[in-house]
C-alpha positions as CSV (number, residue, x, y, z in Angstrom):
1,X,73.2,117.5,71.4
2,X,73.1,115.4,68.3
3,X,75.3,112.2,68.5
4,X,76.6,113.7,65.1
5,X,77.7,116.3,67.2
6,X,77.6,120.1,66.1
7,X,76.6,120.6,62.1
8,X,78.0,123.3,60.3
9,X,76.5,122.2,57.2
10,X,74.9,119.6,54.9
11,X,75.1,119.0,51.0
12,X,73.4,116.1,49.1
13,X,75.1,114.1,46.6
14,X,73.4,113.7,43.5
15,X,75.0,110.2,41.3
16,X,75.6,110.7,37.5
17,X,76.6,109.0,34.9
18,X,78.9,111.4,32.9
19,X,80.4,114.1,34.9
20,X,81.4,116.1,32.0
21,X,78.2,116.1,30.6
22,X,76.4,116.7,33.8
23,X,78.8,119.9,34.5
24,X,77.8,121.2,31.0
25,X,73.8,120.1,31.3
26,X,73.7,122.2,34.8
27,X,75.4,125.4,33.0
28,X,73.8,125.5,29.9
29,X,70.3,124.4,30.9
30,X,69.7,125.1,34.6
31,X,72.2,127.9,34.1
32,X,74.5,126.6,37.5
33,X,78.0,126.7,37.5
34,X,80.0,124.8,40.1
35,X,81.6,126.1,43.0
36,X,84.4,123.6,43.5
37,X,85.3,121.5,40.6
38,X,88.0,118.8,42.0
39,X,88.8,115.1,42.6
40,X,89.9,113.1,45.7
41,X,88.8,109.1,45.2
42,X,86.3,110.1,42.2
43,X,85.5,113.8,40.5
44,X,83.2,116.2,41.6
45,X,81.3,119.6,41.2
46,X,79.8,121.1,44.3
47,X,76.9,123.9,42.9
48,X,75.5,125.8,45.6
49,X,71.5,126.8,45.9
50,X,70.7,129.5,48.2
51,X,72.3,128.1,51.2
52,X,71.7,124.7,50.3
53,X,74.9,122.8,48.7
54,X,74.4,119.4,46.4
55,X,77.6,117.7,44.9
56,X,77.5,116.1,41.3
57,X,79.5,112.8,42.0
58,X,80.3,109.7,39.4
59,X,78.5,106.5,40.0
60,X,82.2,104.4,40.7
61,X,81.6,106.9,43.4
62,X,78.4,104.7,44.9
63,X,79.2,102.9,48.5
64,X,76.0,100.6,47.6
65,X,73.9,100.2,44.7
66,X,76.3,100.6,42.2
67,X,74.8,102.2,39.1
68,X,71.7,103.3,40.7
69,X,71.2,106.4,39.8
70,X,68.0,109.0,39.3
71,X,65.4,106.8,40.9
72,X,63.5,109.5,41.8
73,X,63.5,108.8,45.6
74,X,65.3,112.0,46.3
75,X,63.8,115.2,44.8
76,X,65.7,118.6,45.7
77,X,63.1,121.6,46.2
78,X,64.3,124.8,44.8
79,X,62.5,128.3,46.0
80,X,62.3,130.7,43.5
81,X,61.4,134.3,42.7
82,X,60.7,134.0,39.2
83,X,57.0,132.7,38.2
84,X,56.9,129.1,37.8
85,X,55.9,129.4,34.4
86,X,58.5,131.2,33.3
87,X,61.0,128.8,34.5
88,X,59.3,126.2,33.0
89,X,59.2,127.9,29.5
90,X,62.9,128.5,29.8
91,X,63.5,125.4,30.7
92,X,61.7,123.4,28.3
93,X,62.8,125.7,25.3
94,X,66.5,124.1,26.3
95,X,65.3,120.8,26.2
96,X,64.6,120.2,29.9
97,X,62.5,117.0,30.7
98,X,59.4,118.9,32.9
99,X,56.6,118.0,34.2
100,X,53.3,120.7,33.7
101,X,53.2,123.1,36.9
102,X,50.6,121.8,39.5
103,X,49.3,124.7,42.4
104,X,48.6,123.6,46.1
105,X,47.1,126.0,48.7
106,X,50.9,127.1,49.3
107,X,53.2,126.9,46.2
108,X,53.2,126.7,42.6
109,X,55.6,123.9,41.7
110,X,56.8,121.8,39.1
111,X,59.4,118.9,38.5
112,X,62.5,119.0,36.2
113,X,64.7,115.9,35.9
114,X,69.0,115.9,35.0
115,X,69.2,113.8,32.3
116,X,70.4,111.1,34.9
117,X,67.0,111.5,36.8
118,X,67.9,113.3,39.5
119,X,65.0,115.1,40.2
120,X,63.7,118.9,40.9
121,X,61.0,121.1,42.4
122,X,61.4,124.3,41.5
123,X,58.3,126.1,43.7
124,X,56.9,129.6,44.5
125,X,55.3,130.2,47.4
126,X,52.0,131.9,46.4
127,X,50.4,133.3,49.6
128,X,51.5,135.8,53.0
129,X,51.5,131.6,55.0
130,X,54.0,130.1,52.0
131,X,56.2,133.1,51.9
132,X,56.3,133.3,55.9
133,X,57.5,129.7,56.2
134,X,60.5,130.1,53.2
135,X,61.2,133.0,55.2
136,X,61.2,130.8,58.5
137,X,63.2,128.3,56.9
138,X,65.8,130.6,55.2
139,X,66.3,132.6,58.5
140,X,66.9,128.7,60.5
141,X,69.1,127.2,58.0
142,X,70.6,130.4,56.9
């Protein structure tokens, strides 16, 4: 057993400068709306991805580092079922900082940054091996 005991879940936090803003940038251009919208200590919006969870938090919300947000040391990879470059186009055409799509023997991926830096994959698998491991995956964390 895991000295954290039994996990029923996991969500990543994501640090940002203007929740408001942030909220409104995942609507309008990723085309997310929250889950849970609330407060405790600091506000937040929980989005959920599949059944992966990240929470949108303010940066007085920091234990460490305050400020630091967007380094790009974290990047959250998002399956999807839609062609790469179609995403990209969409996502681009509403202003979205992208990188250009780059192809590896599994997946067709590119990166999309929040306008705090938090960053993206958003990836296809594009052979029978890719497609069996997201499959893996999904039925394991799932």
């Amino acid at each position: 057993m895991s000295v954290l005991g039994n996990l029923s879940m996991m969500a990543t936090s994501l640090y940002v400068k203007d929740m408001a803003a942030s909220v409104d940038w995942y609507r309008d251009v990723m085309g997310l709306e929250p889950v849970f919208e609330g407060s405790d200590a600091h506000p937040y919006a929980t989005y959920q991805v599949g059944s992966a969870l990240f929470v949108l938090e303010p940066t007085d919300a920091l234990w460490q580092g305050k400020g630091m947000v967007g380094s790009g040391a974290c990047t959250l990879n998002l399956v999807t079922d839609r062609a790469p470059a179609d995403v990209l186009a969409d996502l681009r055409a509403k202003g979205a900082d992208c990188s250009d799509i780059v192809d590896s023997p599994g997946f067709s991926s590119f990166l999309v940054t929040d306008p705090d830096g938090n960053r993206f994959y958003v990836t296809q698998p594009v052979n029978a091996k890719a497609v069996a491991e997201v499959a893996e995956a999904t039925k394991t964390s799932g």
